[in-house]
C-alpha positions as CSV (number, residue, x, y, z in Angstrom):
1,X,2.1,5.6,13.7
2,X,1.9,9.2,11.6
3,X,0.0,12.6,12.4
4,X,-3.9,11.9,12.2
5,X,-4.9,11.0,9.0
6,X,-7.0,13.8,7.6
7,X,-10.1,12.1,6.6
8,X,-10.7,9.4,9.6
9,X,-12.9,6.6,11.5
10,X,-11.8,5.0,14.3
11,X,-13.4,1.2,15.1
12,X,-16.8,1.9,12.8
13,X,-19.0,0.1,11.5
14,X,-21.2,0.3,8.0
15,X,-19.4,3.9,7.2
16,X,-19.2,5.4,4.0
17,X,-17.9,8.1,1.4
18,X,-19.5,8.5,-1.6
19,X,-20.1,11.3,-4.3
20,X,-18.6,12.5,-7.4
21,X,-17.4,15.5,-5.9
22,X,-13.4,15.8,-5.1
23,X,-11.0,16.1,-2.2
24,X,-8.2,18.4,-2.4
25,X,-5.2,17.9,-0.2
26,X,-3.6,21.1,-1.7
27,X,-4.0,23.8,1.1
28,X,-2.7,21.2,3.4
29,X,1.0,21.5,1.6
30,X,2.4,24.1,4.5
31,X,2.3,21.6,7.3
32,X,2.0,18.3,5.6
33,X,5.1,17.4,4.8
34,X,8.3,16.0,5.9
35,X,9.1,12.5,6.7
36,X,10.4,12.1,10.6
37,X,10.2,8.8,10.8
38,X,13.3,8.3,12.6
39,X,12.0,10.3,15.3
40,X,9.3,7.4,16.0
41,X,11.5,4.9,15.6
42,X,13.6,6.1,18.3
43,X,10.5,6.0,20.8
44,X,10.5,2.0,19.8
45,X,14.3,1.8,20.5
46,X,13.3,3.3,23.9
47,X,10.9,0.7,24.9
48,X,7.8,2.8,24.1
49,X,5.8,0.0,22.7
50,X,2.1,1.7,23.3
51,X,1.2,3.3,20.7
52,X,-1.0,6.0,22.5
53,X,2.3,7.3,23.7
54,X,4.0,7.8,20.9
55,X,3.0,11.1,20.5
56,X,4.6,13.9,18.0
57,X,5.2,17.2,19.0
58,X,3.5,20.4,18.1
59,X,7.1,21.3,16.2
60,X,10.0,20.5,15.9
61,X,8.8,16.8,13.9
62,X,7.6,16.1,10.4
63,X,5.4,13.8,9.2
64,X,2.9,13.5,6.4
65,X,-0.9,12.4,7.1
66,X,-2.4,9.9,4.8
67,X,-5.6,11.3,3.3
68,X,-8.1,8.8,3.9
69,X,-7.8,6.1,6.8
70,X,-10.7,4.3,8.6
71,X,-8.8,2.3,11.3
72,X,-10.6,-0.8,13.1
73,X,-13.8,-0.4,11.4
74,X,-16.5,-3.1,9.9
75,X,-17.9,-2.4,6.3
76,X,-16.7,0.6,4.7
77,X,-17.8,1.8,1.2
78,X,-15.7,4.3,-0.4
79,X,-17.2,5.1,-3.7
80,X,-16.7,7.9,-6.4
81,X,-14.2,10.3,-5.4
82,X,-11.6,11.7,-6.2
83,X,-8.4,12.4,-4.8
84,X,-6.2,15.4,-5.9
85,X,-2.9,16.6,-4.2
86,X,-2.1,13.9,-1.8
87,X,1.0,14.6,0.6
88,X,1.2,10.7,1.2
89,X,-0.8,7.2,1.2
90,X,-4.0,8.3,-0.1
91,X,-6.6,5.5,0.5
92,X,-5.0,3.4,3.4
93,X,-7.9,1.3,5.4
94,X,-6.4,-0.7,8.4
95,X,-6.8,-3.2,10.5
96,X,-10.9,-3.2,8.7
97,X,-13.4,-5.8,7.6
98,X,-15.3,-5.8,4.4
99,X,-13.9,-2.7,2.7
100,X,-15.1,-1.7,-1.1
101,X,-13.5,0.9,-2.7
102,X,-15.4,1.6,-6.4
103,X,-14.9,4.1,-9.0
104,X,-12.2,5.8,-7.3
105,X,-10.1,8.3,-9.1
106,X,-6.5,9.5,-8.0
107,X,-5.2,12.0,-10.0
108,X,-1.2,11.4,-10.8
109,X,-0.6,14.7,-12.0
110,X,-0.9,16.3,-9.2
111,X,0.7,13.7,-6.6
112,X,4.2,14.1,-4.7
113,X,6.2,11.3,-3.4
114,X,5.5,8.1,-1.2
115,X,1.6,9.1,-2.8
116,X,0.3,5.1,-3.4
117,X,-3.1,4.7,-4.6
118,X,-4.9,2.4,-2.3
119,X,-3.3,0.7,0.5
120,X,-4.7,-1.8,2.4
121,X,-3.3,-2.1,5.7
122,X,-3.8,-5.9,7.8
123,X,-7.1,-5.9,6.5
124,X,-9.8,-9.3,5.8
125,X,-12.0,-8.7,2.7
126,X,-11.9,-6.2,-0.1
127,X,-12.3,-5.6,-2.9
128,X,-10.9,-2.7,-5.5
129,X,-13.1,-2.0,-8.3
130,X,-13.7,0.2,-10.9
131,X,-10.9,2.9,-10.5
132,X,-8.7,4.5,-12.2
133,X,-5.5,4.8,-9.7
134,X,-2.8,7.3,-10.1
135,X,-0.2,7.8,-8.0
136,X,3.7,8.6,-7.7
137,X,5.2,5.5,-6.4
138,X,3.0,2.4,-6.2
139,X,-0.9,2.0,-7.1
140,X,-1.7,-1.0,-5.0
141,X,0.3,-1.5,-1.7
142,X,-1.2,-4.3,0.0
143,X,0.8,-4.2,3.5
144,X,0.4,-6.0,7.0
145,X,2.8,-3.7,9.2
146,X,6.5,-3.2,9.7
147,X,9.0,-4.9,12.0
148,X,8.9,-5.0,15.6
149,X,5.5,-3.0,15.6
150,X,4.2,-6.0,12.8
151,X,4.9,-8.5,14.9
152,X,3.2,-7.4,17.9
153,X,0.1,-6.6,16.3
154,X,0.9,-9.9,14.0
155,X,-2.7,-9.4,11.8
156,X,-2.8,-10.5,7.9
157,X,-3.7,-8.4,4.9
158,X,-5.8,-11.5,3.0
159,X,-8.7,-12.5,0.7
160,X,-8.1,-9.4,-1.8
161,X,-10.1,-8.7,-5.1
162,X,-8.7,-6.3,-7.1
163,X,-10.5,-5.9,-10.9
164,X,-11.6,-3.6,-13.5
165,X,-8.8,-1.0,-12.7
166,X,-7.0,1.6,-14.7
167,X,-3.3,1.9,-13.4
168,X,-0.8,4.7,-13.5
169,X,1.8,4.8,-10.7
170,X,5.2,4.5,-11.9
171,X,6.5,1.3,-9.3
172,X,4.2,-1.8,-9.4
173,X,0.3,-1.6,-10.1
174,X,0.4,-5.0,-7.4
175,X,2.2,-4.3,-5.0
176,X,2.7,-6.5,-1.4
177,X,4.8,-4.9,0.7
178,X,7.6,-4.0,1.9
179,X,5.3,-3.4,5.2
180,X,4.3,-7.1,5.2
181,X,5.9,-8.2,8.6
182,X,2.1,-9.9,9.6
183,X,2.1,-11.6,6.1
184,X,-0.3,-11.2,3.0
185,X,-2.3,-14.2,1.5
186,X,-4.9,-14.6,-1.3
187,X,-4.8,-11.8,-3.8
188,X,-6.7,-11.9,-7.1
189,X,-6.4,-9.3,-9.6
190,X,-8.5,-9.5,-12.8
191,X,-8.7,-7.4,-15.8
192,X,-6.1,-4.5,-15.2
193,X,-5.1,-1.8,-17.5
194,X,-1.6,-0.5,-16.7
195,X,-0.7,3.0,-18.4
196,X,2.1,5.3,-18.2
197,X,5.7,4.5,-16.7
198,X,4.9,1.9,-14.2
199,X,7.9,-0.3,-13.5
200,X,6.6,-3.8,-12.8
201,X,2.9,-5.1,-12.7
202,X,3.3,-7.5,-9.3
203,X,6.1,-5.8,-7.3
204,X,7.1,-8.1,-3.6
205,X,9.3,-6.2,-0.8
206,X,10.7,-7.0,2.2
207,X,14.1,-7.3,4.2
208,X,15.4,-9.3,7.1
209,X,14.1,-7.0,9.4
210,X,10.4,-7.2,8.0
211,X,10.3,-10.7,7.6
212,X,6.8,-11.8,6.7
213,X,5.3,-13.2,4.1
214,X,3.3,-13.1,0.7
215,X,1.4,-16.0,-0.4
216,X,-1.2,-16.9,-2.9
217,X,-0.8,-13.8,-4.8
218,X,-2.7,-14.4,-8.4
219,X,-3.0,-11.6,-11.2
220,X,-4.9,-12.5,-14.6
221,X,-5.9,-10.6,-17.7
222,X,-3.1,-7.7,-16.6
223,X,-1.8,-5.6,-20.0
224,X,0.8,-2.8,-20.1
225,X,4.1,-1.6,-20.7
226,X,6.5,-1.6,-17.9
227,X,10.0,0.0,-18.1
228,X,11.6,-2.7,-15.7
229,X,10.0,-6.3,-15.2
230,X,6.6,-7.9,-15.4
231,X,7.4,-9.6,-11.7
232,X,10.2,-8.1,-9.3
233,X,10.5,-10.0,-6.0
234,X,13.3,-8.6,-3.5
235,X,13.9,-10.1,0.1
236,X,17.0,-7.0,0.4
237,X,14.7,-4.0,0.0
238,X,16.4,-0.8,1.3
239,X,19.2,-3.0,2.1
240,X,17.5,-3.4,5.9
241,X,18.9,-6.8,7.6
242,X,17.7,-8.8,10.9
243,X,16.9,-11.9,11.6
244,X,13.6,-12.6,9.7
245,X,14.0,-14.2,6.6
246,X,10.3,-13.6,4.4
247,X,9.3,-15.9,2.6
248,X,7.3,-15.3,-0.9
249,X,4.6,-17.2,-3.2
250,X,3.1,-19.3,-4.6
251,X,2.5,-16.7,-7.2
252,X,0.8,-17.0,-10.7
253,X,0.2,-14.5,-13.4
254,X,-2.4,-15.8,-16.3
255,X,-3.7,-14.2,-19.8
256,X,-1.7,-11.2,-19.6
257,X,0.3,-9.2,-22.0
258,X,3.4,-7.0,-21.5
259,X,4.3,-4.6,-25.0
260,X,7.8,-3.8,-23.2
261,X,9.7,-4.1,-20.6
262,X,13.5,-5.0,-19.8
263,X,12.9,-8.9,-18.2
264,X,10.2,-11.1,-17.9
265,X,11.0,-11.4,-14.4
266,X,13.7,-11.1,-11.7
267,X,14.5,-12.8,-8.3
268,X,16.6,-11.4,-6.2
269,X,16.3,-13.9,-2.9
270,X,18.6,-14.2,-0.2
271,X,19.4,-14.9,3.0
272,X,18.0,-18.5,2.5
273,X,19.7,-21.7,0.5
């Protein structure tokens, strides 16, 4: 739950943006910002589990919208744009069917904090093509929702294609979580060209509290430097601790290159024998 995102579709289907032309999130910078998140967290602790009436007030709460969101829809094309001056998630389709996202273009130098690239939320079907995604934190976040309010709406992110991209966030270029309390399943990603000071090419969060899982997750023909590991998987992310052990992989990586990087790879897996 967040602020409205600012561009929007609500249960849509065949809906598109396309263009060469280019969004600016800039003017948006006196109100969209902030981070209040414990203030809807406390509705949850409260019992308010409908999420129509978790409602932020006109002041006095911060939050920052994503910039483009179709929620519930069938068949969305997003094609051509680009994205400057994000406040937070910039492409972030949820709970959606059949999503393409082609020749988008993020543009790093101008993005703030918490600003991933694409972010595919519970969603069935896409496919990531053709861009070139900056971002300051991670590129890809694939992500199925978070704790108590994953589990109740309990939908899979699965059967992703991500290829032909251009990377340059500086955490992982793949990313699966840490929001993966409904669990993630079969992810490709072909042909990726990682740039700049990105940490690891496939990043995998979660805690005890997010439980959920990541499965099938595949990347082939992935080159880059990364300043930390190729692979980092974590089941203590932001140190968060319940009573839902995730679980993780089968995970491959194939005809791929790394020209730095500290380790190869690095488990850090607990809770579990």
């Amino acid at each position: 739950m967040n602020r409205s995102p600012m561009v929007y579709a609500y249960g849509q289907t065949n809906i598109a943006i396309t263009g060469t032309g280019t969004l600016d999130a800039n003017a948006t910078s006196s109100w969209n910002k902030g981070s209040d998140r414990a203030y809807l967290e406390s509705l949850i602790d409260k019992g308010v589990t409908d999420p129509a009436k978790r409602v932020f007030p006109g002041s006095g709460h911060t939050a920052r919208s994503t910039f483009i969101e179709p929620y519930n829809c069938d068949t969305v094309l997003i094609q051509g744009v680009t994205l400057k001056n994000p406040k937070f998630w910039q492409l972030h389709p949820t709970l959606c069917k059949n999503v393409t996202v082609d020749a988008v273009r993020t543009d790093p130098s101008t993005a703030s904090s918490n600003t991933d690239g694409c972010d595919p939320e519970s969603c069935d079907h896409v496919v990531i093509t053709n861009c070139n995604l900056g971002a300051h934190d991670d590129n890809i976040a694939i992500k199925s929702g978070r704790d108590e309010d994953g589990r109740r709406v309990n939908v899979p992110c699965q059967n992703l294609v991500v290829v032909n991209c251009v990377m340059n966030g500086n955490w992982g270029a793949i990313t699966c979580g840490s929001e993966q309390t409904g669990g993630i399943r079969n992810v490709y990603a072909y042909k990726l060209n990682v740039t700049g000071a990105t940490k690891f090419a496939l990043y995998v969060k979660s805690n005890t509290k997010r439980g959920g899982f990541s499965q099938n997750i595949n990347l082939d023909s992935v080159s880059g430097t990364f300043d930390r590991s190729v692979v980092f998987v974590t089941s203590t992310y932001n140190s968060q601790t319940g009573n839902h052990v995730p679980t993780f992989g089968p995970f491959t990586i194939t005809n791929s290159s790394c020209t730095g990087g500290q380790h190869l790879e690095h488990l850090e897996l607990r809770g579990r024998p």
